[in-house]
VOGU-3710 file (C-alpha; in Angstrom, 3 decimals, decimal comma):
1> xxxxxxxxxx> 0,000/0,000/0,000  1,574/3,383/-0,955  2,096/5,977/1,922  -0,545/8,380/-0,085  -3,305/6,104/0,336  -2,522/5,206/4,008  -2,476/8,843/4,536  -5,542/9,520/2,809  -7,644/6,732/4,709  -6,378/7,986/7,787
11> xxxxxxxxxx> -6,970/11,885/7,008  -10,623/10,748/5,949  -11,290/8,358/9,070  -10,063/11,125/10,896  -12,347/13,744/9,415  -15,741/11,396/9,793  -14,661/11,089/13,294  -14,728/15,061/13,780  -17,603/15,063/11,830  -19,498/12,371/14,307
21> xxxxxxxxxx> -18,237/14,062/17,303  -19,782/17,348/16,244  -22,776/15,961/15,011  -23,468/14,025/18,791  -22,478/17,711/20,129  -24,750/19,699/18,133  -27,561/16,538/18,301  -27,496/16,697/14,095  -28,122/13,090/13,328  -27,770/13,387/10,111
31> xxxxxxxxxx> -23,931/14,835/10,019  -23,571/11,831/12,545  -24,459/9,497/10,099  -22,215/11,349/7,354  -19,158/11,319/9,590  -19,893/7,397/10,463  -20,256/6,726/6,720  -16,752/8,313/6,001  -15,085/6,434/8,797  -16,554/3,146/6,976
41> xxxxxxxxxx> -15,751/4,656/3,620  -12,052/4,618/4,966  -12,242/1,633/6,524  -13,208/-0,220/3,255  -10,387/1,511/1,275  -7,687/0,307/4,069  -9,204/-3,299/3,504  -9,140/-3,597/-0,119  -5,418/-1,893/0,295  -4,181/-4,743/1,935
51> xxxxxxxxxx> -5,938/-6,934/-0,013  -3,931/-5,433/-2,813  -0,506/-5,931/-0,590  -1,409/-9,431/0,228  -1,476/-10,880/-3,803  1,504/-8,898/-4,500  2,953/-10,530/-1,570  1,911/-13,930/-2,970  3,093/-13,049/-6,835  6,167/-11,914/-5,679
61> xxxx> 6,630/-15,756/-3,451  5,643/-17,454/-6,622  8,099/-15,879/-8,881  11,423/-15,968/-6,730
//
């Protein structure tokens, strides 16, 4: 995974946390639900990342 993605899924996990915390502070549900969505948006990115990492790993065992 490159370092511009990791930072990316980070800076946007980040973000849809802030974005929760000021929705439960200002009791707007709906940017709760936004910053949530971002956090899993993030999450799913990091996931298919290492996916990514992982069959790399395994072409690069299979061709040394």
């Amino acid at each position: 995974m490159g370092i511009q993605d990791k930072i990316g899924n980070k800076v946007e996990d980040l973000g849809g946390k802030a974005k929760e915390a000021t929705g439960k502070a200002t009791d707007d549900h709906e940017m709760q639900a936004e910053g949530k969505a971002d956090q899993t948006s993030a999450s799913v990115k990091n996931a298919g990342e290492h996916v990514k990492d992982a069959a790399k790993d395994v072409k690069d065992g299979l061709t040394k």
